[in-house]
Rosetta silent file (secondary structure, phi, psi, omega in degrees, C-alpha in Angstrom):
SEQUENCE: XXXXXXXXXXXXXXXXXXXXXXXXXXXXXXXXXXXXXXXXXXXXXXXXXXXXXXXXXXXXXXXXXXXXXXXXXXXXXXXXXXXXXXXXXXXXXXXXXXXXXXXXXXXXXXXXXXXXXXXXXXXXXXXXXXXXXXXXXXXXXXXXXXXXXXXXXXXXXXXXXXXXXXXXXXXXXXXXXXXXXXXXXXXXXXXXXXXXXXXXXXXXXXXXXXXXXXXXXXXXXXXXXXXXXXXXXXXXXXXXXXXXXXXXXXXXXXXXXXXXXXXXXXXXXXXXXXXXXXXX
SCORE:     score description
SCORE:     0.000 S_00000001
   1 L     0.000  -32.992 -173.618   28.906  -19.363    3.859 S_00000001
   2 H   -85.945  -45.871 -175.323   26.961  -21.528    1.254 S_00000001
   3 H   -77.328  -33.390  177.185   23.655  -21.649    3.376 S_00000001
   4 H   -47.021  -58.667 -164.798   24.139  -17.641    4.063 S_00000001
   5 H   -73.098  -31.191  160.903   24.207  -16.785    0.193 S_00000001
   6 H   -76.923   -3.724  158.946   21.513  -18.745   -0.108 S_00000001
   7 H   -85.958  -10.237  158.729   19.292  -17.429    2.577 S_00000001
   8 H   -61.761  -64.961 -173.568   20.373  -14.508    0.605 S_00000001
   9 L  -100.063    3.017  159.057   19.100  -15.032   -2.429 S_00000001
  10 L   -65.629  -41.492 -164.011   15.741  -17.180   -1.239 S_00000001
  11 H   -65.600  -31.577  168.070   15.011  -13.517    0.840 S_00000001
  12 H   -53.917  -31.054 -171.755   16.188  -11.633   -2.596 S_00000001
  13 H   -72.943  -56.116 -160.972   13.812  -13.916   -4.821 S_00000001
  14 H   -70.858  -37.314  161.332   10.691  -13.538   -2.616 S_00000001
  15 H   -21.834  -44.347 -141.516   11.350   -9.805   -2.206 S_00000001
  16 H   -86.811  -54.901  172.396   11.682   -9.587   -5.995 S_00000001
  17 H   -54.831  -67.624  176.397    7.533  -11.014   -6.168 S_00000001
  18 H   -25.698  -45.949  175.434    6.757   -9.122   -3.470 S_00000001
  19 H   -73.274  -25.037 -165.552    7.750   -5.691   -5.221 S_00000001
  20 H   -87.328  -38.996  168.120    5.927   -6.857   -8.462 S_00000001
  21 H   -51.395  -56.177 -162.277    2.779   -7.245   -6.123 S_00000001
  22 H   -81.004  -13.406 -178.912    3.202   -4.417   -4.177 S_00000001
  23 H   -93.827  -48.500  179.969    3.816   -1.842   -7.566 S_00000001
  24 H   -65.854  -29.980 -162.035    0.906   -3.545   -9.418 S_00000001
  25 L  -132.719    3.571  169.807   -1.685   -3.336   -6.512 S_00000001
  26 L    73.126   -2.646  165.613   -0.609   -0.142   -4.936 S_00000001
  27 L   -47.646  -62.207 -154.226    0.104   -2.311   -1.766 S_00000001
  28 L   104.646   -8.365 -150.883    3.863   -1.335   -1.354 S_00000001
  29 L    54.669   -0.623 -160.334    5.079   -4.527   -1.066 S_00000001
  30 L   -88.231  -30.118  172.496    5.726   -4.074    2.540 S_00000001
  31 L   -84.306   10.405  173.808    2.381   -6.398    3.592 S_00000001
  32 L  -116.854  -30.441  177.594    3.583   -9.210    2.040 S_00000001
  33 L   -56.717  -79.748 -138.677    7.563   -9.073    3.207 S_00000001
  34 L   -58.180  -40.062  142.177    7.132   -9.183    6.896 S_00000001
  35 H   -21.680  -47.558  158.265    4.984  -12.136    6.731 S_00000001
  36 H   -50.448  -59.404  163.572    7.015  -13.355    4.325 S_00000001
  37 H   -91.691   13.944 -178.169   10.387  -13.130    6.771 S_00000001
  38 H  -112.168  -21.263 -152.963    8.958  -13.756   10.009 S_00000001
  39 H  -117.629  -19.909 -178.815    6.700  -17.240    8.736 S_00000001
  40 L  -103.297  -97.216 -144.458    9.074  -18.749    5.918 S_00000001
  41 L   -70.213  -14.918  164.484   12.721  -17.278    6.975 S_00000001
  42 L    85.618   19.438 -171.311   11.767  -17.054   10.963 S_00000001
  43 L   -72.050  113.056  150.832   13.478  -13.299   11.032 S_00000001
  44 L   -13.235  115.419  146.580   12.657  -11.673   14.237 S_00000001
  45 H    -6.166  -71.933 -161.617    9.531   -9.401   13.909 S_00000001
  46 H   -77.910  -65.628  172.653   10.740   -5.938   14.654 S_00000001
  47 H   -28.794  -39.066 -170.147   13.916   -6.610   12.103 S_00000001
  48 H   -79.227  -43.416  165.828   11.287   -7.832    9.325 S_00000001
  49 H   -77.120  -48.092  154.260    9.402   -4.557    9.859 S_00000001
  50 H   -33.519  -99.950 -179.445   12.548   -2.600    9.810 S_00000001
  51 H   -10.031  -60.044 -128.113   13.434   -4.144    6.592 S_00000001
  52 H   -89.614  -57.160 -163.538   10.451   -4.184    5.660 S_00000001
  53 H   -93.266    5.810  177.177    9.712   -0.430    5.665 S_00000001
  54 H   -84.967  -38.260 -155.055   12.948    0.260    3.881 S_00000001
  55 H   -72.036  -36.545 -176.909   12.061   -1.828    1.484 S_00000001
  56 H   -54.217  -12.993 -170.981    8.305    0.295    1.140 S_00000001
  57 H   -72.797  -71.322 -176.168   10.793    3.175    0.621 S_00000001
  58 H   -54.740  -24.378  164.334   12.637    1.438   -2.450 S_00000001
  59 H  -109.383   -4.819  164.080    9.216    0.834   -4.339 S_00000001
  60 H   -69.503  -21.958 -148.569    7.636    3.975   -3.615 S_00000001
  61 H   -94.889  -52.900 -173.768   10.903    5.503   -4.846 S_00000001
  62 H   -50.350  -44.907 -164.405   11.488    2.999   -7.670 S_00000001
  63 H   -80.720  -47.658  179.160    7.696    2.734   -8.932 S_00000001
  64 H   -68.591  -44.867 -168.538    6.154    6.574   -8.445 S_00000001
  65 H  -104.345   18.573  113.695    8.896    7.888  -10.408 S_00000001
  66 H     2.319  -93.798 -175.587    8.024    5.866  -12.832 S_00000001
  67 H   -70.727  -27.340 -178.088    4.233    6.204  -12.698 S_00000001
  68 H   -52.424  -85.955 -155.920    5.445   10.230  -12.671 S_00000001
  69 L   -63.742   16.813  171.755    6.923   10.031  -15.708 S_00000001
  70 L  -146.335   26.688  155.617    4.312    8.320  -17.730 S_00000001
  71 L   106.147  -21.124 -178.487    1.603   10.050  -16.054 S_00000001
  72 L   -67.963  -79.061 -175.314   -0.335    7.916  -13.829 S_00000001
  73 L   -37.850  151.724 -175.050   -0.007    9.290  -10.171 S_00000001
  74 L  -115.140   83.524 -173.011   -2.044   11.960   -9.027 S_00000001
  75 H   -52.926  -28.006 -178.381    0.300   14.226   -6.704 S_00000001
  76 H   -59.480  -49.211 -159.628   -2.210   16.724   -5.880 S_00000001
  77 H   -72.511  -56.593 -177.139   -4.429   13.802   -4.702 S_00000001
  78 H   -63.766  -39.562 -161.035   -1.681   12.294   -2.687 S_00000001
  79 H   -87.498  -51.993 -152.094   -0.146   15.089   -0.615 S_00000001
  80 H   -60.798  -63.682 -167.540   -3.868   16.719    0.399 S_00000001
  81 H   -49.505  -47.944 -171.138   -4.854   12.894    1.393 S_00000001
  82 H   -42.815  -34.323 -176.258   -1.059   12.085    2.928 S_00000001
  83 H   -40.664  -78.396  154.306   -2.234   15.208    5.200 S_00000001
  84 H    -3.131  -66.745  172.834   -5.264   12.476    6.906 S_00000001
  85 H   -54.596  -43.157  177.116   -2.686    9.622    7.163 S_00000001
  86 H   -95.476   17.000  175.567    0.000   11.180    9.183 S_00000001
  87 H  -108.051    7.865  168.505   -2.334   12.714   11.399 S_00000001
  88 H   -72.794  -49.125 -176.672   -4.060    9.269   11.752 S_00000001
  89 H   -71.867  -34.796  137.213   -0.988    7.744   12.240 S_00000001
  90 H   -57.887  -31.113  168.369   -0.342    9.851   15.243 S_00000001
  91 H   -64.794  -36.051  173.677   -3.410    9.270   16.517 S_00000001
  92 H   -67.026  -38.925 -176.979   -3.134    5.824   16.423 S_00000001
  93 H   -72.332  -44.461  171.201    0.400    5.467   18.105 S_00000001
  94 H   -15.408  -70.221 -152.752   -1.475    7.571   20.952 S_00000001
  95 L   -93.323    2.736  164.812   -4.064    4.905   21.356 S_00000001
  96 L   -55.374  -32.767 -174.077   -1.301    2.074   20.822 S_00000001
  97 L  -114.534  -48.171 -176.985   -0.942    1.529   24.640 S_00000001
  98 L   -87.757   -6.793  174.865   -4.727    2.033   25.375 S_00000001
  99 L  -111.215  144.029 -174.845   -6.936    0.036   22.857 S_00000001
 100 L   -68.524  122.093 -158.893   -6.423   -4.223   23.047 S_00000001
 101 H   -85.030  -19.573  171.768   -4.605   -4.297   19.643 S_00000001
 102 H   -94.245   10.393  178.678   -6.047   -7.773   18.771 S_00000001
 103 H   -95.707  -27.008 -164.113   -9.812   -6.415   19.046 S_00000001
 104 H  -102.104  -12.866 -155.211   -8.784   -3.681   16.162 S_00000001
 105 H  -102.217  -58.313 -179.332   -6.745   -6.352   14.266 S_00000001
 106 H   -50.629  -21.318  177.571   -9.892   -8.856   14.276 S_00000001
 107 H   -99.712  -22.400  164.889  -12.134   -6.118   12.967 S_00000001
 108 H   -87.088  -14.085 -165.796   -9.816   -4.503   10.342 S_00000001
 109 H  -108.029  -16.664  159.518   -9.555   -8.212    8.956 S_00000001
 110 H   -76.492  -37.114  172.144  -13.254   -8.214    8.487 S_00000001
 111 H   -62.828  -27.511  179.611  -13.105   -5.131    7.158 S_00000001
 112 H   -68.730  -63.080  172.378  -10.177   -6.367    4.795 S_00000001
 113 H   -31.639  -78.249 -160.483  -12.541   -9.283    3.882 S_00000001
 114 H   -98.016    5.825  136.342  -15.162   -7.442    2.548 S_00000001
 115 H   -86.833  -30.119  165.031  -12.948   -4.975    0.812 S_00000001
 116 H   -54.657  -39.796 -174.859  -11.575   -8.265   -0.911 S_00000001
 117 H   -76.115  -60.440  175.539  -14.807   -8.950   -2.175 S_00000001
 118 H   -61.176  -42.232 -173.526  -16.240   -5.726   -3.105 S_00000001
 119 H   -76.655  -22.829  128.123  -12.798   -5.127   -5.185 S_00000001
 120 H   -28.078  -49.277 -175.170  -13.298   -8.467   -7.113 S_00000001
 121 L   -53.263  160.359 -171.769  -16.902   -8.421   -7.722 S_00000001
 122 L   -64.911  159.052  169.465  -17.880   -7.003  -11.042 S_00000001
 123 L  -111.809  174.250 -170.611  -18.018   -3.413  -11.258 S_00000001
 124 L   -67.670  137.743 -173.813  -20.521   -0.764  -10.797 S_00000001
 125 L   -87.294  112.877  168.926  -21.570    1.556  -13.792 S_00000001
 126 L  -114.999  116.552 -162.929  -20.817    4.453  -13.058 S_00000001
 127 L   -69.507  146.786 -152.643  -20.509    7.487  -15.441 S_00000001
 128 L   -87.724  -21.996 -167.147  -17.046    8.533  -15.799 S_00000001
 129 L   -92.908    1.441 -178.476  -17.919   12.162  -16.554 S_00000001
 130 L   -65.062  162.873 -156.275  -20.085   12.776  -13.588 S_00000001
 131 L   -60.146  133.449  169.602  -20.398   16.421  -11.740 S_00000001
 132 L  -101.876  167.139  176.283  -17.394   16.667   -9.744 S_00000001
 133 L   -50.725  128.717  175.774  -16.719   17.340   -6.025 S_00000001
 134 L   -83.658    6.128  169.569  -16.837   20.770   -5.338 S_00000001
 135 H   -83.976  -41.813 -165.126  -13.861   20.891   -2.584 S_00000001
 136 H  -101.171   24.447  154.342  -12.090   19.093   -5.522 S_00000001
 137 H   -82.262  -35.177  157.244  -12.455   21.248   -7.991 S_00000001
 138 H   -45.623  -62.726  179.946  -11.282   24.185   -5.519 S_00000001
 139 L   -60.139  -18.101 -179.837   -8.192   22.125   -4.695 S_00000001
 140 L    60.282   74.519  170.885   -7.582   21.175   -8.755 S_00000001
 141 L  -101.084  -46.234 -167.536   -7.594   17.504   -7.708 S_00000001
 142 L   -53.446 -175.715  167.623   -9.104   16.161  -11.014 S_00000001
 143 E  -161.847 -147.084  153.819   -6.410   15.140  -13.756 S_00000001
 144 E  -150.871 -172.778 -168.271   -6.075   12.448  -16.575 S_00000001
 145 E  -166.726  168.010 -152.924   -3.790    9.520  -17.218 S_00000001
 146 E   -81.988  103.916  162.561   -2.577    7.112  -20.433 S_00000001
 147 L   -74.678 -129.275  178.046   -5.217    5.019  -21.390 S_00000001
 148 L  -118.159  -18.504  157.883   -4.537    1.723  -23.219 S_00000001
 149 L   -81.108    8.195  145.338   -4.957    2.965  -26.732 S_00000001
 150 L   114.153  -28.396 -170.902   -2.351    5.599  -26.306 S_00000001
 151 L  -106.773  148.379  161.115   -4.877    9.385  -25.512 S_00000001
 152 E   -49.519  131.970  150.850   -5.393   10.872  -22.244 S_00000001
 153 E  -103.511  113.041 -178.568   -8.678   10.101  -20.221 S_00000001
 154 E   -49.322  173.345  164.232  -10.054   12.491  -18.102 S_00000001
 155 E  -170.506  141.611  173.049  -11.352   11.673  -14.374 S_00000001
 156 L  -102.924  134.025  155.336  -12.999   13.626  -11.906 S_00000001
 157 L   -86.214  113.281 -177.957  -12.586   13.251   -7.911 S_00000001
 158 L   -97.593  156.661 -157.559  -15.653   12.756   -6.126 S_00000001
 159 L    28.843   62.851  179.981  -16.265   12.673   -2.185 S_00000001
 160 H   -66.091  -46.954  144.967  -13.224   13.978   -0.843 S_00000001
 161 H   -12.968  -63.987 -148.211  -14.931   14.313    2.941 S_00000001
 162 H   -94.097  -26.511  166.557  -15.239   10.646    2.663 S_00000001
 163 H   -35.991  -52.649 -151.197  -11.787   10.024    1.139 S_00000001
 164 H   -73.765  -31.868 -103.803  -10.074   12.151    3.232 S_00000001
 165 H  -132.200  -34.544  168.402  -11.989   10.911    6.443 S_00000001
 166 H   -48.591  -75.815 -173.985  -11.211    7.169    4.961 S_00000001
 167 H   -42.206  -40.361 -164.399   -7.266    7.957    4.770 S_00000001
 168 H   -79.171    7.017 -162.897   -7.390    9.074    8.361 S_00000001
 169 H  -106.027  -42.040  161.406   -9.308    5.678    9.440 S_00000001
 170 H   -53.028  -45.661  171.085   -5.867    4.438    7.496 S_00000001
 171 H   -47.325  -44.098  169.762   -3.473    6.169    8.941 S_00000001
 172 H   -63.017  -54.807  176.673   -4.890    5.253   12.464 S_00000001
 173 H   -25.930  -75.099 -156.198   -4.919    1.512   11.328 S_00000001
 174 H   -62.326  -74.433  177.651   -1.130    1.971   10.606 S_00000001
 175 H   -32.518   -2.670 -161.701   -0.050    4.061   13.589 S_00000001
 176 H   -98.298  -87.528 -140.554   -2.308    1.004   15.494 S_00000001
 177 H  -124.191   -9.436  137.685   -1.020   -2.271   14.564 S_00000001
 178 L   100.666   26.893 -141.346    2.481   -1.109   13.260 S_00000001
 179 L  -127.359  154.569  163.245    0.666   -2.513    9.721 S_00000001
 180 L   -89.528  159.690 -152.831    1.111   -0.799    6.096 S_00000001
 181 L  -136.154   42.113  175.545   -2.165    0.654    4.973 S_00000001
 182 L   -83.085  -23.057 -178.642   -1.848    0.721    1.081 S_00000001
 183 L   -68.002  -88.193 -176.495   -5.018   -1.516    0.908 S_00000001
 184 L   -19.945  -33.474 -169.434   -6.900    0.737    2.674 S_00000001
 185 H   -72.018  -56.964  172.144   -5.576    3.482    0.819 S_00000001
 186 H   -77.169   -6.990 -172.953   -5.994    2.099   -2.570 S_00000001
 187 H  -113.031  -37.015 -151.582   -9.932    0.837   -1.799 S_00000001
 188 H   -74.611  -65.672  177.503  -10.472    4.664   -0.427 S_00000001
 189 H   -48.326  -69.936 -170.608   -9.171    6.603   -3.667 S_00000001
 190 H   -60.021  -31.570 -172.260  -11.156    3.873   -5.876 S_00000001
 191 H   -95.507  -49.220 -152.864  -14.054    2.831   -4.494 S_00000001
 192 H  -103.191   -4.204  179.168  -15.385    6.106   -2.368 S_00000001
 193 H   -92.279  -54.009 -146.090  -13.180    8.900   -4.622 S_00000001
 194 L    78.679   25.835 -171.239  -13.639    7.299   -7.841 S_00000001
 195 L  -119.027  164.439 -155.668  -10.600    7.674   -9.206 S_00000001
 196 L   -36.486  159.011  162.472   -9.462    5.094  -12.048 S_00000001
 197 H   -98.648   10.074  178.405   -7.770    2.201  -10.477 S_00000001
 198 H   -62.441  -62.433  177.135   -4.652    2.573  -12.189 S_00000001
 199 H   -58.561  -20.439  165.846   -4.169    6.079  -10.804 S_00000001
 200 H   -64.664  -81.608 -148.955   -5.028    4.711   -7.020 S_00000001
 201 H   -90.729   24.807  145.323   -2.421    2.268   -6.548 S_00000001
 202 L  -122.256   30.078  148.851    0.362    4.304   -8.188 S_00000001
 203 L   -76.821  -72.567  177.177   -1.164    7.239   -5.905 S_00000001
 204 L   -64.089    7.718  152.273   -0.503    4.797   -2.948 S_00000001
 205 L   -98.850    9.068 -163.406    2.573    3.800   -3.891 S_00000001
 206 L  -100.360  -43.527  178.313    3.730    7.370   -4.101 S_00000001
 207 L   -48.080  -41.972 -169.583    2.011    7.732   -0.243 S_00000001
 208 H   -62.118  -49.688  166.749    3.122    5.066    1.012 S_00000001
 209 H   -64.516   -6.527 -166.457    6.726    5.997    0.943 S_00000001
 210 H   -95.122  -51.633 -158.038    6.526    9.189    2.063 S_00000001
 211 H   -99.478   -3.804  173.266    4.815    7.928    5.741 S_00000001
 212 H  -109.905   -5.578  145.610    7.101    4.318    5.956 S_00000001
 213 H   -38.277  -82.105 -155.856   10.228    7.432    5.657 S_00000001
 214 H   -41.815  -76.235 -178.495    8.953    8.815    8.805 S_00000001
 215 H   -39.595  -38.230 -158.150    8.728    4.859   10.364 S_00000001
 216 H   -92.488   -4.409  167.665   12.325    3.653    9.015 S_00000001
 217 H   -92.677  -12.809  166.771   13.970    6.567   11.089 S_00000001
 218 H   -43.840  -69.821  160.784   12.290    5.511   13.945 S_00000001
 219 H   -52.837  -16.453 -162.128   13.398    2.122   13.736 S_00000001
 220 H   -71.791  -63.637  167.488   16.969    2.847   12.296 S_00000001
 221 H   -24.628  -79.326 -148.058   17.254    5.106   16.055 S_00000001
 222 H   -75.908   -8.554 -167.489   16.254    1.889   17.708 S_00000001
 223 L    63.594   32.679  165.768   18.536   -0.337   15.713 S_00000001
 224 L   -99.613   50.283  161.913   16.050   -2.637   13.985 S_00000001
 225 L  -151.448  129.912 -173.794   17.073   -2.621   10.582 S_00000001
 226 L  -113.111  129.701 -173.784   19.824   -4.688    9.554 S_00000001
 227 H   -81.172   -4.721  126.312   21.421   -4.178    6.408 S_00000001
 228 H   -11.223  -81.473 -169.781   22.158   -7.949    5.866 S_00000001
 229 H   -89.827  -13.536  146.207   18.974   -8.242    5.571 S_00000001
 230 H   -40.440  -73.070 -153.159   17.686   -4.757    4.429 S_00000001
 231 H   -52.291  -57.159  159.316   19.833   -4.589    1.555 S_00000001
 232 H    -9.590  -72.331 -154.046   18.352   -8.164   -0.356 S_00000001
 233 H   -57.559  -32.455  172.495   15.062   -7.312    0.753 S_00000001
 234 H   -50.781  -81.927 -168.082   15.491   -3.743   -1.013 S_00000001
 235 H   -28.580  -68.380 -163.219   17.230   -4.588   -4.273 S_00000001
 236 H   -51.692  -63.181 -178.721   14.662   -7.430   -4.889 S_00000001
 237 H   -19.473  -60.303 -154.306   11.602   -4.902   -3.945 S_00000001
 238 H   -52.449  -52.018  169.266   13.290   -2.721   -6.059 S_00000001
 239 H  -101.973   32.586  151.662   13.363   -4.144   -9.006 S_00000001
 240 H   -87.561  -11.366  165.581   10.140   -5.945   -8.859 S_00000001
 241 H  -110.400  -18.161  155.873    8.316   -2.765   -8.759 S_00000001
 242 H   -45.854  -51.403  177.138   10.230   -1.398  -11.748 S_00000001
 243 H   -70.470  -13.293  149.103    8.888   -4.140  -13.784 S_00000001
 244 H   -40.734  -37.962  167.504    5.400   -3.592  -12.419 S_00000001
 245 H   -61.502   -3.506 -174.695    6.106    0.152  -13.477 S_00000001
 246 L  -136.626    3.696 -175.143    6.416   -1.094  -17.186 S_00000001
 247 L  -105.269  -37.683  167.777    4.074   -3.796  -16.671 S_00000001
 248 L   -30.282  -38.621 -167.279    1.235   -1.415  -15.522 S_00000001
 249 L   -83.655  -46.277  162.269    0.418    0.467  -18.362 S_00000001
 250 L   -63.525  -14.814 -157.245   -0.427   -2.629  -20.338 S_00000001
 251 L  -103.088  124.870  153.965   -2.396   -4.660  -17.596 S_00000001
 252 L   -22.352  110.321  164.042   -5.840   -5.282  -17.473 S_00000001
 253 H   -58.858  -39.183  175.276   -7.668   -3.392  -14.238 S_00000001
 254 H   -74.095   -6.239  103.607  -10.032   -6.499  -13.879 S_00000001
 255 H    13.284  -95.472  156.925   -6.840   -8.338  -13.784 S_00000001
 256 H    -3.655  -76.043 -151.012   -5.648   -6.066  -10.855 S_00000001
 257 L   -75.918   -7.979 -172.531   -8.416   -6.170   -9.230 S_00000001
 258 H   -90.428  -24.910 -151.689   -8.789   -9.808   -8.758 S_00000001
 259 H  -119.284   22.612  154.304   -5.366  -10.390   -7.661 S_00000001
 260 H   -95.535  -20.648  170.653   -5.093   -7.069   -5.093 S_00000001
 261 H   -61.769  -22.531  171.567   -8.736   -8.743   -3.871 S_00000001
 262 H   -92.964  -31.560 -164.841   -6.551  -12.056   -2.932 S_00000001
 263 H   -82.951  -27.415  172.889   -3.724  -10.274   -1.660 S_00000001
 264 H   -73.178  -46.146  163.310   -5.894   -8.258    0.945 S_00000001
 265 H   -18.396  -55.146 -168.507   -7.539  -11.459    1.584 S_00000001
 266 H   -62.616  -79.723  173.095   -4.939  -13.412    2.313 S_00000001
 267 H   -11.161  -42.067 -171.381   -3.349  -10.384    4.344 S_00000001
 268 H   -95.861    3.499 -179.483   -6.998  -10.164    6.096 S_00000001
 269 H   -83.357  -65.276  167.925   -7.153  -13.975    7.145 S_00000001
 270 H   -42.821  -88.375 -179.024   -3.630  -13.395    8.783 S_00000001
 271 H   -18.771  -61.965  167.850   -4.547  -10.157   10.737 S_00000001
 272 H   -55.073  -49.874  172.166   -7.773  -12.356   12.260 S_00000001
 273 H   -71.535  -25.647  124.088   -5.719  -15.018   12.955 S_00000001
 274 H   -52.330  -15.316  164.449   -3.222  -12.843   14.756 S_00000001
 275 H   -73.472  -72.440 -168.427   -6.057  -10.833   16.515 S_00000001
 276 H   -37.597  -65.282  163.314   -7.433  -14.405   17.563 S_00000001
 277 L   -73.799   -9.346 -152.473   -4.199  -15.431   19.327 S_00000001
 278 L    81.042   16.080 -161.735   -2.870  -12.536   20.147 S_00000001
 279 L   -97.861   34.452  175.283   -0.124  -12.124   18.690 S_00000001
 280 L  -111.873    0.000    0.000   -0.488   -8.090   18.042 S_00000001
């Protein structure tokens, strides 16, 4: 009983970092648990992603309404892109039985790589007031959000073709390799949209839940999520992305960006090294 509650509260602990990662970096927290229980606690796979996507539930739920209520998330932004993502994510489970899943895992982790890089590296000047996309002015995609002295700052969305067309290369990813695609997600909106990166990853934490819903009824039907181990892994998520949600507003983006550039790193070292053996 004494090694249980404590196998309890080691999975509750790591969970609780995990959430504060995954709220802060627009990740979800869901790419660092299943590593996290299948290579430290030795949890069966499919159970760790069951968990796992419950947990992606409890910070999208905990953390967006949050970032709702103090302004950050872009909803407009989210649901036109979420369109891309689930139809990626069907596409991908298609192609799930016909492409070698450790050829696409070795090549998204290069790709991961050198999204690690570019989102560290200093950034690019780019004026914040430039002419905006004209699909996203039709769609009313721009918005603003809380800067750090307290007034609203405007932002425009730029290339939505390549956004959108990005999200669907995520969505496919996920539907692929069974993987959460908040990196991907969060590099698409910042880097090829342009939109601040505060407002990306608490766009993609608002996405993210809405498409790991779909996945946790799958699994629940199959019976791989155990609520032993669900519930921990939740709570702790949970409230590690509220305090990311209050930690957020205050935090340096070059901060951020340095430490969602190691966590796709890491995340893209693993993926190669799981392509490499095979183990997809």
């Amino acid at each position: 009983m004494h090694s249980l509650l404590e196998f309890t509260l080691w999975i509750a602990a790591g969970s609780f970092l995990a959430g504060l990662l995954g709220s802060l970096t627009g990740l979800g927290g869901g790419v660092i648990i299943v590593p996290l229980l299948t290579l430290v606690f030795h949890v069966d796979i499919r159970y760790a992603i069951g968990a796992s996507l419950v947990s992606v539930i409890a910070t999208s739920s905990g953390a967006a309404a949050a970032y709702l209520r103090e302004g950050f998330s872009n909803i407009r932004v989210g649901m036109f892109l979420e369109l891309a993502t689930t139809i990626g994510a069907l596409c991908g489970a298609f192609l799930a039985t016909r492409v070698p899943a450790g050829a696409i895992a070795i090549v998204f982790g290069i790709v991961l790589l050198y999204s690690a890089w570019t989102s560290i590296k200093p950034d690019e000047n780019v004026p914040i007031h430039e002419r905006t996309d004209r699909l996203a002015t039709l769609l009313k995609l721009d918005g603003t959000y809380p800067a750090r002295d307290g007034n609203l700052r405007a932002y425009h969305v730029r290339r939505v073709p390549l956004g959108f067309a990005l999200m669907y290369v995520a969505g496919t990813l996920s539907g692929l390799l069974g993987i959460g695609s908040g990196a991907v997600k969060v590099l698409a909106m910042d880097r090829a949209m342009r939109i601040p990166f505060k407002v990306s990853t608490t766009t993609s934490n608002f996405m993210i839940g809405v498409t790991a819903a779909a996945s946790a009824g799958i699994y629940l039907h199959r019976g791989y999520i155990d609520p032993g181990l669900a519930m921990p892994v939740m709570l702790g998520v949970l409230l590690g992305a509220l305090l990311g949600a209050r930690i957020l507003p205050e935090a340096k983006v070059r901060t951020l960006r340095t430490i969602f550039g190691v966590a796709i790193g890491a995340v893209a070292v693993e993926m190669i090294v799981k392509g490499v053996k095979g183990h997809f």
